[in-house]
C-alpha positions as CSV (number, residue, x, y, z in Angstrom):
1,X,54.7,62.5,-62.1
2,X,55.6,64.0,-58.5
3,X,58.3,65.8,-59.2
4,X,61.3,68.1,-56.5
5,X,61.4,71.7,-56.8
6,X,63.1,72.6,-60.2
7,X,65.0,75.9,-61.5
8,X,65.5,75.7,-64.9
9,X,68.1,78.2,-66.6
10,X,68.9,79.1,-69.8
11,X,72.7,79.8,-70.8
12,X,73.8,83.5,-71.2
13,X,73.4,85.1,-74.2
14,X,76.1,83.8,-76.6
15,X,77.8,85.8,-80.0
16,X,75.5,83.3,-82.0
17,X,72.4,84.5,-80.0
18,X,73.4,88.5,-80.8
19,X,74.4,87.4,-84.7
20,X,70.8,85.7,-84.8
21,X,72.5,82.4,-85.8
22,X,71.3,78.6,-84.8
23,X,73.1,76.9,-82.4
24,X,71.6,73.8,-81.7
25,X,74.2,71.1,-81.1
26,X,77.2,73.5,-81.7
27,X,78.4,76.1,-79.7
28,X,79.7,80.1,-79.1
29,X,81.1,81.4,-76.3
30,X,78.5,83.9,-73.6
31,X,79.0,87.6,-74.9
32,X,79.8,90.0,-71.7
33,X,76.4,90.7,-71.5
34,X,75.3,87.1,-71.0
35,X,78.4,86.4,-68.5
36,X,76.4,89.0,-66.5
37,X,73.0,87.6,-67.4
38,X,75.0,84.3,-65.5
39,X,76.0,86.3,-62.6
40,X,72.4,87.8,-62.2
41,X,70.4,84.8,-62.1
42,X,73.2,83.2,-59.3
43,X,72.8,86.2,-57.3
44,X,69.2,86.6,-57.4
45,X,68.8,82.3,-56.4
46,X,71.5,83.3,-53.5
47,X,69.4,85.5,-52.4
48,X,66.5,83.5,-52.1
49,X,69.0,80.7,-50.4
50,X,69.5,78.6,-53.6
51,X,72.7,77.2,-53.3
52,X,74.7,74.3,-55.0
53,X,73.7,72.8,-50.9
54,X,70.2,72.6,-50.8
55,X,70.0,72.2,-54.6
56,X,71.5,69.6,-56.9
57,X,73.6,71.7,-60.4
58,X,73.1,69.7,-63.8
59,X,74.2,71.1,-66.9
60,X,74.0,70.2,-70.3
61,X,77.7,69.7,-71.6
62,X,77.7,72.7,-74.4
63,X,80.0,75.0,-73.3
64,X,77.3,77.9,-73.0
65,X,75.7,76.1,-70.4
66,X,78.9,74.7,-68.3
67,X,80.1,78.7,-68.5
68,X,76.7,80.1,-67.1
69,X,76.6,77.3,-64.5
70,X,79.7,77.9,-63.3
71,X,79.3,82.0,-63.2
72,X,76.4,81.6,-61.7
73,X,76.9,79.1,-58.6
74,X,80.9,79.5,-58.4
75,X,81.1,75.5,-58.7
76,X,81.8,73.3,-62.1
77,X,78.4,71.6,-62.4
78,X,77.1,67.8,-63.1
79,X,76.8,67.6,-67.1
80,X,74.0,65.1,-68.1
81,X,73.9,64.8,-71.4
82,X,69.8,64.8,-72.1
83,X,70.2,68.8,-71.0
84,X,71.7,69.3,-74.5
85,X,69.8,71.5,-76.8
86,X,68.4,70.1,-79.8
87,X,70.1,69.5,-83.0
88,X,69.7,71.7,-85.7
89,X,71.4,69.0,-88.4
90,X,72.0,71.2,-91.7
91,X,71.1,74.6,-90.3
92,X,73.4,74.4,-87.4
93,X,75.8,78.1,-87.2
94,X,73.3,79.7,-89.9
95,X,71.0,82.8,-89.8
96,X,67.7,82.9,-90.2
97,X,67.6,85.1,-93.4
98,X,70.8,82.0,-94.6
99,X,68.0,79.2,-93.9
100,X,65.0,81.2,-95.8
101,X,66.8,81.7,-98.8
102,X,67.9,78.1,-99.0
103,X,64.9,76.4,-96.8
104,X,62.0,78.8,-97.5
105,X,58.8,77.6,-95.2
106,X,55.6,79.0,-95.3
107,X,54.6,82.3,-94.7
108,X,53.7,83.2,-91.0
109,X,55.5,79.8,-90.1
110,X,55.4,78.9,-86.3
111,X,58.7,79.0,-84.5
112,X,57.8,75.5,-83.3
113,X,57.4,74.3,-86.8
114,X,60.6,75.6,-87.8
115,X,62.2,73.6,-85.4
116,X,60.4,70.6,-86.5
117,X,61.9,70.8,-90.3
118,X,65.5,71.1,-89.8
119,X,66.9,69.2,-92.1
120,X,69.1,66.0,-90.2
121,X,67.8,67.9,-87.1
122,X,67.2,66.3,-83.8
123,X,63.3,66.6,-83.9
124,X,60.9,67.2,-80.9
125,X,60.0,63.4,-80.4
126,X,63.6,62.8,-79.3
127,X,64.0,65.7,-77.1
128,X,60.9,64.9,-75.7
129,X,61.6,61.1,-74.9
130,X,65.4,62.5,-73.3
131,X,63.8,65.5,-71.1
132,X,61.0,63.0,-69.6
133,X,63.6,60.9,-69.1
134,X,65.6,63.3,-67.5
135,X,62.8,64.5,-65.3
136,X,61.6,60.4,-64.2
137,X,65.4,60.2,-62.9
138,X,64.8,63.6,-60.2
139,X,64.9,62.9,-56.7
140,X,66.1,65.8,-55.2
141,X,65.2,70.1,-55.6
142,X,67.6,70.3,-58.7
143,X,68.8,73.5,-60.9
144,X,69.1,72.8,-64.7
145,X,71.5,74.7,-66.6
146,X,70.2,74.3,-70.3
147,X,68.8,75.8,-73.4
148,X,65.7,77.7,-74.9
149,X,64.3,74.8,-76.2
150,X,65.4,72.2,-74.3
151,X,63.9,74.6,-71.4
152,X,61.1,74.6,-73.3
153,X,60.2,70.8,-73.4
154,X,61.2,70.1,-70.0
155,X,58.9,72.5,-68.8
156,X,55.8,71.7,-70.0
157,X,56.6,67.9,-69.3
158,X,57.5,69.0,-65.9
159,X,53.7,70.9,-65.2
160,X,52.0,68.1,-67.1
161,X,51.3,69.5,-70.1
162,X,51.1,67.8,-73.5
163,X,53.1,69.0,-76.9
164,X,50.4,70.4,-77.9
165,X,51.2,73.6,-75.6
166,X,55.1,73.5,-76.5
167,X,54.0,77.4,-77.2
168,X,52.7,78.0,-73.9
169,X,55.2,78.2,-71.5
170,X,57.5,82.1,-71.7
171,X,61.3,81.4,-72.9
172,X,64.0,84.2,-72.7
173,X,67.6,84.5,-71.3
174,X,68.4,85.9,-68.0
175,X,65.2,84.5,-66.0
176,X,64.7,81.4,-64.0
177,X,61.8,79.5,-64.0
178,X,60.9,77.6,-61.0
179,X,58.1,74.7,-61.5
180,X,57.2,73.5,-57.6
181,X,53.9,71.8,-56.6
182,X,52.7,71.7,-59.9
183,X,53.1,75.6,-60.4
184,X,55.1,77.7,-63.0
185,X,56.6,80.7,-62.0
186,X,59.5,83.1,-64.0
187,X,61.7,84.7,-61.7
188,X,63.5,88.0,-63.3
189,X,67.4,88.0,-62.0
190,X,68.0,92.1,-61.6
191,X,69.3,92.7,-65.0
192,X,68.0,94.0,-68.4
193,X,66.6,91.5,-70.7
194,X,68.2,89.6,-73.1
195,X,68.4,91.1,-76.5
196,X,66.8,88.7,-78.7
197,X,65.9,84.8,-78.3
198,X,68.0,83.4,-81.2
């Protein structure tokens, strides 16, 4: 797949990301620290002459990701819905430590496998099927305003990778990762990192 230049964000960091508790397909609003996160990373694409002109704005439609898109380029952006994180069914708005008491996995579980087993979650072959999809529809060097595992998956589709290497790719909050020519680069707005990944 030939695909334009892409910038994918990740929204701010949110109260559910500092109180450690899923997301998924609900939301919190950005803390202060993750309105600036927003700031930073729309300063630092400015700079380098990223603008809602030469680039196209999608955002997924949880309000996380509309707030940072719209801190970060001044503009209300395009929501497409297949930016949406992924669903996190029964665990949605709990904590880790909630879902290990009640869903124990095993010990030294990957983070990829947890995702996998949320009960009435979303699962990776859907998110998968909606980020290609996503991707296929590209025509023009487009910023996507999204999520860390949303991010995740339309990364690696985007540099050809399989799912097997889900756990390649870097996450965090507060960077942008550019994927141009094949290539995967993380570009660090001018701001101290996120916290945590929750």
């Amino acid at each position: 797949m030939i695909l334009p230049e892409i910038l994918v964000l990740r929204h701010g960091e949110t109260e559910w990301n500092a109180a450690r508790r899923m997301q998924g397909g609900r939301d919190s609003p950005l803390t202060e620290y993750g309105r600036a996160q927003a700031r930073a990373m729309g300063a630092m694409l400015a700079g380098r002459g990223v603008t809602t002109v030469t680039h196209r704005l999608l955002s997924s439609p949880q309000g996380r990701a509309v707030e940072t898109a719209r801190l970060a380029f001044g503009v209300a952006p395009e929501i497409d819905i297949r930016l949406r994180e992924i669903a996190m069914g029964d665990w949605s708005g709990l904590t880790r430590a909630e879902i290990d008491a009640r869903w124990p996995g095993p010990q030294g579980e990957h983070f990829l496998d947890f995702y996998a087993r949320a009960p009435r979650g979303e699962g990776f072959d859907a998110l998968w099927a909606r980020c290609a999809d996503l991707l296929a529809a590209l025509d023009r060097p487009t910023i996507l305003v999204t999520h860390g595992m949303t991010s995740r998956v339309l990364r690696t589709i985007a540099t050809g990778r399989g799912r097997a290497d889900l756990a390649a790719l870097p996450g965090g909050q507060g960077v942008v990762f550019r994927i141009a020519h094949g290539r995967h680069d993380m570009l660090r707005a001018p701001l101290a990192p996120a916290r945590g990944e929750g």
